[in-house]
N, C-alpha and C positions, 0 to 999 in steps of 0.2 A: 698338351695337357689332357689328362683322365678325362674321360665325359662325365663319371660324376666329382670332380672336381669342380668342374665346371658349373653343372648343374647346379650345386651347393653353394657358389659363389655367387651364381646370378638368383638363386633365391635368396640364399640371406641377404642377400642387398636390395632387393626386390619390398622383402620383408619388413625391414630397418626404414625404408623410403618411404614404404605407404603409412608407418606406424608416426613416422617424425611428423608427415605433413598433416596427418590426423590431430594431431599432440601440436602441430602451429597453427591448424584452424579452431581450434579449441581453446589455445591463449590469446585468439583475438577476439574472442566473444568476452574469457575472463577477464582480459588485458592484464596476465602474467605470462610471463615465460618463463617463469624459474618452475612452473607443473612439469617442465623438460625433465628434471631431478629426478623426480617420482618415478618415472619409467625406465630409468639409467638400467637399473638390475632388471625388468621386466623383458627388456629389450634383447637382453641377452638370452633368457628365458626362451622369447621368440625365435631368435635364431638358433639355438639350439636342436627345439622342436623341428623347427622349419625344414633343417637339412637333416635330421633323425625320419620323417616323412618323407620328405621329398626323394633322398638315396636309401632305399633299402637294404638290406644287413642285418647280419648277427654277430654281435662279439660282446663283450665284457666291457668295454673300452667306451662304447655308444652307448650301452644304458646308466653305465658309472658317471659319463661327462653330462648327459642329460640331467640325470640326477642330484647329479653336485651340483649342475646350476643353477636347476631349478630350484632347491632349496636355499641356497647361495641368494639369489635372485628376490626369489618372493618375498623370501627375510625382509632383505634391505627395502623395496617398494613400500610393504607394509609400513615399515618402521619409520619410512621420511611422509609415506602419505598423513600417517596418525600428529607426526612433529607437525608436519608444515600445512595442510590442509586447514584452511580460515585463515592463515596467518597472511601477511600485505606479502606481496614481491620481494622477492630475496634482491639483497640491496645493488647487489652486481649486477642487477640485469633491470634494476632503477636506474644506477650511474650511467648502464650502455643506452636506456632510452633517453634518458634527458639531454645524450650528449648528439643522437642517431634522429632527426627529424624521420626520418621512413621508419623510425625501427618495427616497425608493426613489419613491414614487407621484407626490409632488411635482414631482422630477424630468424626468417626463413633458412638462409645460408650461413648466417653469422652463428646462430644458437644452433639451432635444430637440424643443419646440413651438416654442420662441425664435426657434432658430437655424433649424428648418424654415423661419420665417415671414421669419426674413432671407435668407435662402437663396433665397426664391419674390419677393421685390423687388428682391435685387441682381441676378440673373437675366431681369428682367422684358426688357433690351435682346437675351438671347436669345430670348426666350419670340418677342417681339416682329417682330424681323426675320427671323426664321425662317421665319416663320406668314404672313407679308405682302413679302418682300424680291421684287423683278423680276430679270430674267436680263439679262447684262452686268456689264461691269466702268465702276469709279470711280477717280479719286484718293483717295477715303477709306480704297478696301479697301488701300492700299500704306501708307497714313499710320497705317494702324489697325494692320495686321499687323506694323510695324516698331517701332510703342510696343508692342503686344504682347511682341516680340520681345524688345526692350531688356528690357523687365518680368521676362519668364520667365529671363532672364540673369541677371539682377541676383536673382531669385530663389534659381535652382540655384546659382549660384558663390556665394552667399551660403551657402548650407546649406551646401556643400561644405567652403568653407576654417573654418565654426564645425563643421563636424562632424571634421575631419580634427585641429583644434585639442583640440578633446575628446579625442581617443585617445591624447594625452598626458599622461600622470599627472602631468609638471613642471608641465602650465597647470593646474594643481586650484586652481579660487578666484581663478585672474587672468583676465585682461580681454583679448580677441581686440581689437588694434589697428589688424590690419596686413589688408594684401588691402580687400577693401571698404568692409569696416568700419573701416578707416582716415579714410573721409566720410561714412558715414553711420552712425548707432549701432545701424541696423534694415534693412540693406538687401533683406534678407527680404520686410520690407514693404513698405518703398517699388516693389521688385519688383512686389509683391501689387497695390500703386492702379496702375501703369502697367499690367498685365496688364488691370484691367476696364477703364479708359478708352481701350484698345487695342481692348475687344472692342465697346465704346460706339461708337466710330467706324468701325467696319466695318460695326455695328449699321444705324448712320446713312447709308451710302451709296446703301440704294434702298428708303430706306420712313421713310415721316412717324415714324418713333420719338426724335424730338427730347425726348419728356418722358417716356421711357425713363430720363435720367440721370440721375434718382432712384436706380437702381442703383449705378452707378460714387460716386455722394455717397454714400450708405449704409455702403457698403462703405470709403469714406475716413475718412468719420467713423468708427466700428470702430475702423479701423487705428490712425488718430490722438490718437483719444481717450477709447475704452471699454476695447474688449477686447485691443488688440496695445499699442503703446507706454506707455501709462498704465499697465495694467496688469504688465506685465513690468519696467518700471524702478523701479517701486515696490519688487520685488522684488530687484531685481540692488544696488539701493540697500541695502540693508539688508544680504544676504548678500556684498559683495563691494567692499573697502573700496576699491581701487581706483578704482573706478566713477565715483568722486565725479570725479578728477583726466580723466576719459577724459569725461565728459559735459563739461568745463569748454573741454577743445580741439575736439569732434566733434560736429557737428552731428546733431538728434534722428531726420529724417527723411529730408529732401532732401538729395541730395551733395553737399558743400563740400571744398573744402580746409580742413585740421587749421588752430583760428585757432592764433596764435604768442600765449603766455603771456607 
């Protein structure tokens, strides 16, 4: 392996390790562990940085991925710290404590080691081009930066119109229809996979990191089938009787037009 391959891999995980155990002796003081959330986009911010300092270079490729994620990144932290800060435990990580006698210790490995260690694979396309990318420009850094783009869109205006929708007391218990979510029932996330296969292919414009996309899969998988949509609609299913009639026109992930009943 490259020595700065190397290099880039034992700091970003270096990195990721000291910031998780930081961010789990800090939910033992608050007694949450859903503050995990908050750092998700920060974290990668970190590694970024990390291996942009740590391996030295000049190319197009390393100030474009830094940049994208940085802004990518601090968005989202922003945006979940303003939601969720004062709010109780996110309920998932109430059901894992009540069920986990150690969870304070447990926790460590089960929350905060997890997500470190997905965090250090979905990442690996920056780790990657960063540490090894040439100087010049591609057609991938425009095809990359423009799915990124879309993604980060689809993201923010996504939060936007369900958070703007929340500050309504009539919507208590109804179902955001309209705006994005009118074709997609998660445009958040959908957001969330075009953003890494945005950064996948800027990744890929001047460095062998082809099997890098282990990251951007990782991270879809997640989205579509662990932690974002599985889990959430399990939910919205049960507390929001609606739900059923709005899943029935409105496609789960990808953007469609509403079917007709």
């Amino acid at each position: 392996m490259p020595p700065e391959l190397t290099a880039a891999f034992v700091a970003s995980a270096q990195t990721i390790a000291c910031m998780m155990v930081i961010i789990w002796l800090l939910s033992l003081i608050l007694r949450d562990a859903s503050i995990v959330d908050l750092v998700w986009g920060l974290g990668f911010v970190l590694v970024a940085w990390t291996v942009f300092i740590t391996v030295p270079g000049e190319s197009v490729t390393r100030w474009l991925l830094v940049g994208l994620t940085s802004l990518w990144g601090l968005r989202l932290s922003v945006y979940l710290a303003r939601r969720n800060l004062g709010n109780p435990e996110d309920f998932r990580y109430q059901q894992m404590r009540s069920r986990r006698p150690w969870f304070p210790l447990t926790s460590l490995y089960v929350v905060f080691g997890l997500q470190g260690l997905v965090m250090w694979v979905v990442s690996l396309p920056l780790q990657v081009s960063i540490a090894t990318s040439q100087s010049g420009w591609s057609w991938l850094h425009f095809v990359g930066a423009a799915v990124w783009a879309t993604g980060v869109s689809f993201e923010a205006v996504g939060d936007w119109q369900l958070a703007k929708f929340k500050t309504n007391p009539k919507n208590a218990g109804q179902v955001l229809d309209t705006g994005l979510w009118r074709f997609t029932r998660h445009p958040n996330y959908f957001g969330d996979f075009l953003v890494w296969w945005g950064l996948y292919l800027v990744a890929l414009a001047q460095s062998d990191a082809w099997w890098t996309a282990i990251g951007p899969i990782v991270m879809s998988i997640f989205l579509m089938r662990i932690s974002g949509v599985t889990l959430l609609e399990k939910t919205l299913r049960e507390t929001k009787p609606a739900y059923a009639a709005y899943v029935s026109k409105t496609n789960a992930f990808f953007p469609a037009p509403p079917k007709r009943l």
